[in-house]
C-alpha positions in Angstrom: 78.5 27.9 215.0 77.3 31.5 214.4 76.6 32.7 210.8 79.2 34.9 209.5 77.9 37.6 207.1 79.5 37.7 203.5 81.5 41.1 202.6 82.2 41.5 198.9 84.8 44.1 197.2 84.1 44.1 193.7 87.0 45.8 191.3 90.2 45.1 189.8 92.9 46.3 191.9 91.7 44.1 195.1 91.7 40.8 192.8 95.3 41.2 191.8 96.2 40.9 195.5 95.6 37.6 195.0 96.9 34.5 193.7 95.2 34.3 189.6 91.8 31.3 189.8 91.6 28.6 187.3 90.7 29.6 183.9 87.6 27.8 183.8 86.0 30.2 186.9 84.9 34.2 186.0 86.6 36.4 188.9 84.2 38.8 190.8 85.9 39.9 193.5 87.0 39.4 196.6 84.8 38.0 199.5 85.4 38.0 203.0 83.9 35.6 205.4 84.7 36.9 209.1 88.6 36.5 209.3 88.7 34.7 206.0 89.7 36.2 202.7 89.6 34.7 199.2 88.4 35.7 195.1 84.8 35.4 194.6 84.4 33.0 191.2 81.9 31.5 190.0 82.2 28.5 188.0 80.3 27.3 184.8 77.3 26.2 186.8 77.0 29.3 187.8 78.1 28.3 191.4 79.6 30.9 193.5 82.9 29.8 194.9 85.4 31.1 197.7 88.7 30.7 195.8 92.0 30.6 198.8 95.2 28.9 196.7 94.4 25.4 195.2 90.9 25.1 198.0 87.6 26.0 196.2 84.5 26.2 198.8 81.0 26.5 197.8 78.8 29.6 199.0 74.9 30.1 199.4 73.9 32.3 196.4 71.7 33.7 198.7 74.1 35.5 201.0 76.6 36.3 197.5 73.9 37.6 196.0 72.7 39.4 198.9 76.7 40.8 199.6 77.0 41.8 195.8 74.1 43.9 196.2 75.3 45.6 199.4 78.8 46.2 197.5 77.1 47.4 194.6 74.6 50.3 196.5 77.1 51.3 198.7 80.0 51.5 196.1 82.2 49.1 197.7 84.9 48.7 195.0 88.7 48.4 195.0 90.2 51.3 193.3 91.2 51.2 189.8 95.1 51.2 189.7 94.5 50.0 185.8 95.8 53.1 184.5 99.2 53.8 183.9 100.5 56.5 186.7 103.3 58.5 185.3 106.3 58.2 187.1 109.7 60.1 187.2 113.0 58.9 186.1 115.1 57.6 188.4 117.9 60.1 189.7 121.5 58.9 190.0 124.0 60.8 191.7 127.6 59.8 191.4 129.5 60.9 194.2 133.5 61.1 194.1 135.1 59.8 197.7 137.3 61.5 198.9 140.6 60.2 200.7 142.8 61.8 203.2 146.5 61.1 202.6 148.2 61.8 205.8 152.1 63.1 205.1 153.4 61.7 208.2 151.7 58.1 207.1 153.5 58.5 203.2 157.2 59.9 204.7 159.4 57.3 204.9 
């Protein structure tokens, strides 16, 4: 099997697009593996952990370490969508239909 290089995406905004890790693991951000996506956590240990749903699979913190480093020199964060963006009021417009009455229709 060929070794598939570690991509890392450290930031806010690309963590919320997934599902929220246990509580017990510190979110990083998200790693990609070739095809596969999931958070980068790392657990008490200090483990580093690929985090996809409920399944939890250990990384070399060699190649995280080496990934974080390439995110971190070549700026490769999510965007921060944190602050609020203002936004503008909905607009309703209430329309009034219109209805044709035909007078040969109504003539009895």
């Amino acid at each position: 099997m060929q070794h598939v290089p570690l991509k890392v995406v450290l930031g806010s905004s690309s963590i919320r697009a997934f599902v929220a890790a246990p509580k017990h693991l510190k979110v990083v951000g998200v790693v990609r593996m070739g095809q596969e996506f999931g958070l980068l956590a790392m657990n008490e240990a200090g483990t580093y952990l690929r985090v996809n749903g409920s399944q939890n699979e250990e990384l070399d913190p060699h190649a995280v370490q080496r990934a974080l480093q390439i995110a971190r020199l070549s700026g490769h964060q999510g965007e921060d969508h944190s602050q609020t963006v203002p936004t503008c009021a909905p607009t309703v417009a209430v329309r009034k239909r219109r209805r044709v009455i035909d007078p040969l229709l109504t003539a009895h």
